[in-house]
N, C-alpha and C positions, 0 to 999 in steps of 0.2 A: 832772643829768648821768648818763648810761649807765654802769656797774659791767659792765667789757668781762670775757671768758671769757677761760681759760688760752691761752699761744700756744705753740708749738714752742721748742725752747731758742732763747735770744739770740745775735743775730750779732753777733762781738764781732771786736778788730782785733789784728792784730800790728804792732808799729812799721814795718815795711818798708813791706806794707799802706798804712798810714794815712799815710807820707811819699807815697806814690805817686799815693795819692785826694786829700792835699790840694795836690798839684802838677796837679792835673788842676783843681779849683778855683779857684785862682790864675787857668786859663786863661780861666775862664767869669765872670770877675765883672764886667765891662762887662753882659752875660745875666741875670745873677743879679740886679742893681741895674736893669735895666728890669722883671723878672718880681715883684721886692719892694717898689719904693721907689716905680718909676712905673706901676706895677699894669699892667703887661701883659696879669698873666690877674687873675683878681678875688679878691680876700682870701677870699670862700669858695668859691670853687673850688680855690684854694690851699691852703689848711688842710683841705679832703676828700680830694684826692691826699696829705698831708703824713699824717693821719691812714692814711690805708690803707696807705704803705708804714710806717710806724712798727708798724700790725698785722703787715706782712710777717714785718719784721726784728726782731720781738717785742721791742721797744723801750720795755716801760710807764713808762718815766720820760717819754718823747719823749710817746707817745700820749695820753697825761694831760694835760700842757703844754697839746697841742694839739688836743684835744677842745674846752678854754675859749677858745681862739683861735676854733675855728672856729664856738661858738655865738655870742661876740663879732662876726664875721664875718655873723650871720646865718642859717645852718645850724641844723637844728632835732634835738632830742632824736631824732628819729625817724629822722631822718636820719642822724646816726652811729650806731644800731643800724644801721640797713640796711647800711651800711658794715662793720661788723663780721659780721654775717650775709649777705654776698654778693650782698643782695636787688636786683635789675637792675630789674624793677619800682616801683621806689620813686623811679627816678629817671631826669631826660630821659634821650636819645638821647648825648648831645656832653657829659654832666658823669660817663655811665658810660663811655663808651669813654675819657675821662682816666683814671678812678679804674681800669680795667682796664688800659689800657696799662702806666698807674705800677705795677702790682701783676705786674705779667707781667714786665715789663723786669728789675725788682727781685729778681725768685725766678731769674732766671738772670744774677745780677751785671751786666745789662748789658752782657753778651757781642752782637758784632756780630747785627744784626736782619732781614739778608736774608734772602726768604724766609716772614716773619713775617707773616701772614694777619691777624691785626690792624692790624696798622701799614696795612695799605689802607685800609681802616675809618677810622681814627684821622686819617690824614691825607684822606681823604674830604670825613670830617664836619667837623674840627676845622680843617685845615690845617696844609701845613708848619710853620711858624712855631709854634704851638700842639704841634704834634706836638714839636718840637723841646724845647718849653719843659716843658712833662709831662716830658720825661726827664732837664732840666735839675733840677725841683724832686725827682724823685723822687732823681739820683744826688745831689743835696749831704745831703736829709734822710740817704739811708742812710751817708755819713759822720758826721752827728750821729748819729744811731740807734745805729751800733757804735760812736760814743766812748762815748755814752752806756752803754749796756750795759758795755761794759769797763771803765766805773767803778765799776759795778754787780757785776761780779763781783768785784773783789779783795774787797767784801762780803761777798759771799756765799760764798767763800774761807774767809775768817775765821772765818765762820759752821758753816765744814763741810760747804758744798754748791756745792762748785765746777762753775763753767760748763765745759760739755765743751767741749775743743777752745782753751779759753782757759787761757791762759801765764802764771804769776805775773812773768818778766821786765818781758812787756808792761804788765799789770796796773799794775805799778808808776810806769812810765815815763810811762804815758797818764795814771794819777791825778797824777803830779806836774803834769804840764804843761796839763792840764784840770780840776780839780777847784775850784783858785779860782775858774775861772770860771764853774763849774756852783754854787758857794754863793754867788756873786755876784747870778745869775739867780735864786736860790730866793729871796735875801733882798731882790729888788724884788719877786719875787710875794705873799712873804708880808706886805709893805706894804702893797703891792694888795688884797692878802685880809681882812688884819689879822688874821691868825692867826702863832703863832709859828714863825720859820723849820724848825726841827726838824720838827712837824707838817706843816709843806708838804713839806719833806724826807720824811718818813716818806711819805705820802699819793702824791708822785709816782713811789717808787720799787715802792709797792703798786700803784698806778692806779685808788685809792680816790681819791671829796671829802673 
């Protein structure tokens, strides 16, 4: 597996935020349960969008995870380099304008898209429905993404290198209410792995193997 390069600081959530994004959630899960459960789009085209916005919102807990999703999925070593190197040549026509659209929607929150000279492209090649669903996977990852990260900073808090722009109120709030179930998740991977949870722990908040 690919050893990804530095990304710009973590996007991390404030509680208001994070009520807000997952009431928008709630809205989409009929969407989300045909895009994950009944594969709507394909587990690795899924995990290459999921990967590149996790690069967006510099999420290497997220990115890690799902690097081994997406070689599990079938996606190749080379393939998530080019994903982290931008390389447009490494890949069809209809699995780069996903990975682009998620990567563009993403670096502007998701703010209304009229206007958007991609989204012709995207809906073009891919279709409504598709168009629709890229932006489905990319907004729920980038709510994982910033829980993530914001679990991540009260870390690094601790440590003496607070994340800019992140709030030890929130920090706190967000570890309460998500952290069991990020050690939950570690310690079925570290089963999976057969390595000790700590080390998976350690490894995915590095975005080392």
């Amino acid at each position: 597996m690919p050893h990804f390069k530095n990304h710009p600081s973590p996007r991390v959530y404030t509680v208001p935020e994070l009520v807000r994004d997952l009431k928008w959630v709630a809205t989409r899960l009929r969407e989300l349960w045909s895009i994950w459960i009944r594969r709507r789009v394909s587990p690795a085209l899924r995990e290459q969008i999921i990967v590149a916005v996790a690069q967006t919102n510099a999420c290497r807990m997220c990115e890690h995870a799902h690097a081994r999703h997406a070689l599990a999925a079938g996606v190749s070593d080379a393939e998530l380099a080019a994903l982290e190197n931008m390389d447009e040549d490494a890949f069809d026509r209809s699995t780069w304008l996903a990975v682009a659209h998620a990567r563009s929607r993403t670096k502007v929150d998701f703010a209304p898209d009229e206007g958007d000279a991609l989204k012709v492209d995207v809906v073009k090649v891919l279709g409504p429905q598709t168009y629709r669903d890229v932006e489905d996977i990319a907004r729920v990852m980038t709510v994982a993404n910033r829980v993530a990260n914001t679990l991540n900073a009260l870390t690094d808090r601790r440590r003496g290198d607070p994340v800019p722009a992140s709030r030890l109120a929130d920090e706190l709030v967000i570890n309460l209410l998500f952290l069991p179930g990020a050690w939950l998740g570690t310690l079925i991977a570290a089963m999976r792995q057969r390595k000790s949870p700590f080390v998976v722990w350690r490894q995915a908040r590095s975005g080392r193997t």
